[in-house]
Steps between C-alpha positions, in 0.01 A plus 500: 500500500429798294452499136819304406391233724190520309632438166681224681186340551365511151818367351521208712108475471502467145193712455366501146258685385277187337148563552534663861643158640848436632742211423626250816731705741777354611451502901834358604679747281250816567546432903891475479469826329319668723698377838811657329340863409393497893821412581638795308232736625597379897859531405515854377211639800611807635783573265471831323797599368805376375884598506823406460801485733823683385706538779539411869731568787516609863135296565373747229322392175465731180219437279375644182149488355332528864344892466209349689597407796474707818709524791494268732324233236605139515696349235602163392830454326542172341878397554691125471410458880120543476260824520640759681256760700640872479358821608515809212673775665435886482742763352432754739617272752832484364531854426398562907781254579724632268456914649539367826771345438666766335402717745690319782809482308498848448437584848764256614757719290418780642533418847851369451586810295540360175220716378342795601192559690143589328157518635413111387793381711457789788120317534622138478748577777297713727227199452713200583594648816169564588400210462800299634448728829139368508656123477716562774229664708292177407764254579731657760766230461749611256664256355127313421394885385739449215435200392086586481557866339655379142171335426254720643605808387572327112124422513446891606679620194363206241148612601574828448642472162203220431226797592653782340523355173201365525394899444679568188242571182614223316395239772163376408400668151742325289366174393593180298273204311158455463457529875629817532710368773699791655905493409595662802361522873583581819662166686287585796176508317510108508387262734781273428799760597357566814475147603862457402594793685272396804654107500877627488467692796264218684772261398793711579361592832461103581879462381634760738288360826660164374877620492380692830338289712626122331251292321332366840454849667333635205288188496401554860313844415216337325539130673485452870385218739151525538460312812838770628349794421143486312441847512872565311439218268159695360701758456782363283200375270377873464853601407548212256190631335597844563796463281308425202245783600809728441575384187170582381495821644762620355416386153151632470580811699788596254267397197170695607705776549643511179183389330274785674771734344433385181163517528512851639709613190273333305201685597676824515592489159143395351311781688755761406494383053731793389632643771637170671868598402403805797275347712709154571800709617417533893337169451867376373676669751286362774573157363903542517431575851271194572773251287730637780327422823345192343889340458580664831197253672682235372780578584381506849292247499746271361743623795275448781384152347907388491584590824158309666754263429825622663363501825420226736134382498438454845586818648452692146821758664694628237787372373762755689304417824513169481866481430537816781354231749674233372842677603352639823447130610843400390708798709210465796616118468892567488444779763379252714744290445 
């Protein structure tokens, strides 16, 4: 128990010093002791640092006197309900979120002619009809085109904005507590925004088959009548399990990616000493480009994994073929008629 559980000891002891002998302990009292310093010690495991809550709102907790604590890092909030298990956020995050934002709105006036055009909004626009192109090309029905492209292409630009400002200077260096955990870094750079990323797009792709193909046809691509088809049934297991394949795939692939960058910079920088502000420039450059066609793989890959969905599992057509023969049948039928 340390030294204060020491002198904890001797007081309830009674140690005198009378010829090198001690006087009766109390063992009732010493043991009752002792069971309530453990208890303290089991109590306050883990817990290294202390703060205080001073404002919340919008699922969002503010609390002072935590410069410790990384991102990502689990908290415990103590609140009239119980212990409550929070995640510390990341300011460059927030500022990512924030540019993008801005940078939508601003591109939204422009194309309606409130404001005028610069090179920012130029990009965005030329960009989000590339890409919605690419979601139509993907998913040739329309009306389902538009419904995938808002989330898709969201996750193109987020990524982007995640990456690039993952490359500023002040991303890394600038550190807080006796950790020297970083204040800012790029959202990408963590395991735990990838995974988020990765599980909304799983999940949404799983909510469109649902609205597409009803609760029981989406059911019937992983879960089919063995003794029917045995052959079909093995393969709805391999696409149950192939759906959480995905999911990883996309997380670690987006992560490596941004890691090896990191790395790269890294190394650049420490073999160059002095002339690092010269040498890292290409290296910089090159890494703009990468952020790019890193957020344009998911992009795609998050397509292609929504519209496995949109189509039907036994034939695997596409969705404008299927509804093509669909209405072929239907005038063959009333030409027959």
């Amino acid at each position: 128990t340390g030294r204060n559980g020491f002198e904890e000891v001797k007081r309830l002891a009674g140690e005198e010093n009378l010829g090198g002998k001690m006087s009766k302990i109390d063992v009732t009292e010493l043991a009752k002791s002792l069971r309530e310093k453990i208890a303290q010690l089991e109590e306050t495991e883990g817990l290294e640092d202390a703060g205080v809550v001073i404002r919340v709102g919008d699922g969002v907790a503010w609390v002072h006197g935590l410069s410790s604590a990384g991102y990502s890092e689990v908290l415990e909030i103590e609140t009239d309900g119980g212990t409550v298990e929070a995640f510390a956020l990341h300011l460059m995050g927030f500022l990512g979120l924030i540019v993008l934002v801005w940078a939508m709105f601003r591109t939204r006036a422009a194309v309606l002619g409130k404001k005028k055009h610069n090179f920012i909004t130029r990009l965005i626009q030329w960009t989000f009809d590339g890409l919605y192109n690419t979601v139509c090309q993907v998913i040739p029905d329309r009306k389902w085109a538009r419904k995938v492209a808002p989330l898709c292409i969201t996750l193109f630009f987020f990524i982007v904005a995640q990456y690039w400002l993952g490359l500023l200077p002040i991303v890394g260096p600038i550190t807080i507590g006796e950790h020297h955990t970083p204040l800012f870094r790029g959202g990408v750079a963590d395991l735990n925004m990838t995974f988020g990323l990765a599980i909304v797009t799983i999940v949404a792709a799983q909510v469109y088959a649902f609205k597409y193909l009803g609760f029981k046809g989406n059911l019937g691509r992983y879960f089919i009548n063995p003794l029917r088809d045995p052959i079909m049934s093995f393969v709805g297991i391999l696409e149950l399990v192939a759906e959480f394949s995905r999911m990883l795939g996309l997380s670690f692939r987006l992560f490596g990616n941004v890691l090896a960058g990191e790395i790269l910079l890294a190394i650049i920088a420490y073999m160059t000493k002095f002339l690092s502000p010269v040498a890292l420039q290409p290296f910089y450059f090159f890494e703009l480009f990468i952020g790019g066609i890193q957020a344009y793989i998911f992009f795609m890959l998050s397509t292609v994994f929504i519209s496995l969905g949109l189509a039907h599992h036994d034939s695997h057509e596409p969705i404008d073929d299927v509804h093509s023969s669909v209405e072929t049948n239907k005038l063959a039928t009333s030409e027959s008629d």
